[in-house]
C-alpha positions in Angstrom: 51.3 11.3 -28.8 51.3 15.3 -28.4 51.4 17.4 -31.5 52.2 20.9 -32.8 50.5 23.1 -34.8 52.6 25.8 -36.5 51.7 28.8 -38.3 53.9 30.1 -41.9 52.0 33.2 -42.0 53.0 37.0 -41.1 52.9 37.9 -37.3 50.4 40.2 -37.3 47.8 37.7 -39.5 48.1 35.5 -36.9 47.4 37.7 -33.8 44.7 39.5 -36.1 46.7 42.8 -36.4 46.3 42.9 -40.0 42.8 41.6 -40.8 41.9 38.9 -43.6 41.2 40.1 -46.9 39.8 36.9 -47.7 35.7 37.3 -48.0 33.9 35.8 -45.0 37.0 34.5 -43.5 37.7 35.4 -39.7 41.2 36.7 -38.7 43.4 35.1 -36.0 44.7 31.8 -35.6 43.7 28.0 -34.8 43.6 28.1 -30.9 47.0 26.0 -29.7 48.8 27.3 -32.5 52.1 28.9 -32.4 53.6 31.4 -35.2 56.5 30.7 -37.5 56.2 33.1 -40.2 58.1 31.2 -43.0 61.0 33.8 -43.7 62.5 33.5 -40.3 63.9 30.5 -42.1 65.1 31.5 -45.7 67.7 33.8 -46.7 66.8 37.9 -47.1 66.1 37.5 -50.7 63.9 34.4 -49.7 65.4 31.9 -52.5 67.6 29.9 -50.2 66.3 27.8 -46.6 69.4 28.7 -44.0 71.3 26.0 -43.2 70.7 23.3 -40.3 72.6 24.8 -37.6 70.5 28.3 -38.4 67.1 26.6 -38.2 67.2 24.8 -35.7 67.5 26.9 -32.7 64.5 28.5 -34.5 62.1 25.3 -35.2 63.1 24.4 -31.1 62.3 27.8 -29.7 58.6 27.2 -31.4 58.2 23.5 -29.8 60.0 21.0 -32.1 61.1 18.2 -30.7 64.1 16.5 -32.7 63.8 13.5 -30.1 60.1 12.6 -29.7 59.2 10.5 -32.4 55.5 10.5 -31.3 55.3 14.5 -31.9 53.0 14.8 -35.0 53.7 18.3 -36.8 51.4 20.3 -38.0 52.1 23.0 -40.6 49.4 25.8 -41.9 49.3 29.4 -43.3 47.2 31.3 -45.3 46.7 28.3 -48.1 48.7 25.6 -48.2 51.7 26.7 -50.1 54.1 28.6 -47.5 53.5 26.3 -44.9 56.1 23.8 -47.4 58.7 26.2 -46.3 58.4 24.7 -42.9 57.7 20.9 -43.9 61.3 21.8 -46.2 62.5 23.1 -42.9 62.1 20.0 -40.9 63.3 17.4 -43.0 66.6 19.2 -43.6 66.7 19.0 -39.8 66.4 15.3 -39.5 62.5 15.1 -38.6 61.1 12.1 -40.0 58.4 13.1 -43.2 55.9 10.7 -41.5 56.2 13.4 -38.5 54.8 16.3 -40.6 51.8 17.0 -42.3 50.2 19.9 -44.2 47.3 21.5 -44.1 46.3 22.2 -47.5 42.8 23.6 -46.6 44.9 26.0 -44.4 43.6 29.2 -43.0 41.4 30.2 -45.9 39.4 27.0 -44.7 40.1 27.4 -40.9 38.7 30.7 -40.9 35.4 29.9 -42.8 34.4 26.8 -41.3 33.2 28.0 -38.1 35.7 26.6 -35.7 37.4 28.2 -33.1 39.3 31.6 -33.8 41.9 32.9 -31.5 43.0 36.3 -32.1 46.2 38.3 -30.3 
């Protein structure tokens, strides 16, 4: 089975642009990863997820596969809680919930537990 990792955070946190305020946590992203920040799939004002049809040229153009059952999805950010944007995201888009999984320990874990760190 292949999987996905994606990445709700800002552009430049993940390439490392901006760097992390969090203390003694690295800046970049989980090598493999690829970058969705979560408002590329929510209305300007952020309170409503665009419709189906809007998100999911977006969720393919980052890897998604609506068709491979055995594609395990994984969602991260900066702590657990933005990355539900993209969990929300998939399941209104027909990907089965036993596809998807969160990473609650997220970057703020990632970044301090001395794996590796990909910046750019």
């Amino acid at each position: 089975s292949s999987h996905l990792i994606l990445d709700a955070r800002p552009y430049p946190r993940f390439t490392a642009e901006v760097k992390e305020t969090r203390p003694g946590c690295k800046s970049g992203h989980i090598k493999g990863s690829k970058s969705l920040p979560f408002p590329l799939l929510c209305s300007p004002d952020l309170t409503t997820l665009l419709p189906p049809s809007s998100l999911l040229p977006i969720l393919q153009s980052r890897g998604v596969s609506l068709t491979d059952p055995s594609q395990k999805i994984i969602l991260t950010c900066g702590s657990g809680v933005t990355a539900c944007y993209i969990a929300v995201a998939l399941e209104a888009c027909g990907v089965e919930q036993e596809r998807i999984a969160v990473y609650e320990g997220s970057w703020a874990e990632w970044g301090t537990s001395g794996e590796e760190v990909v910046e750019g």
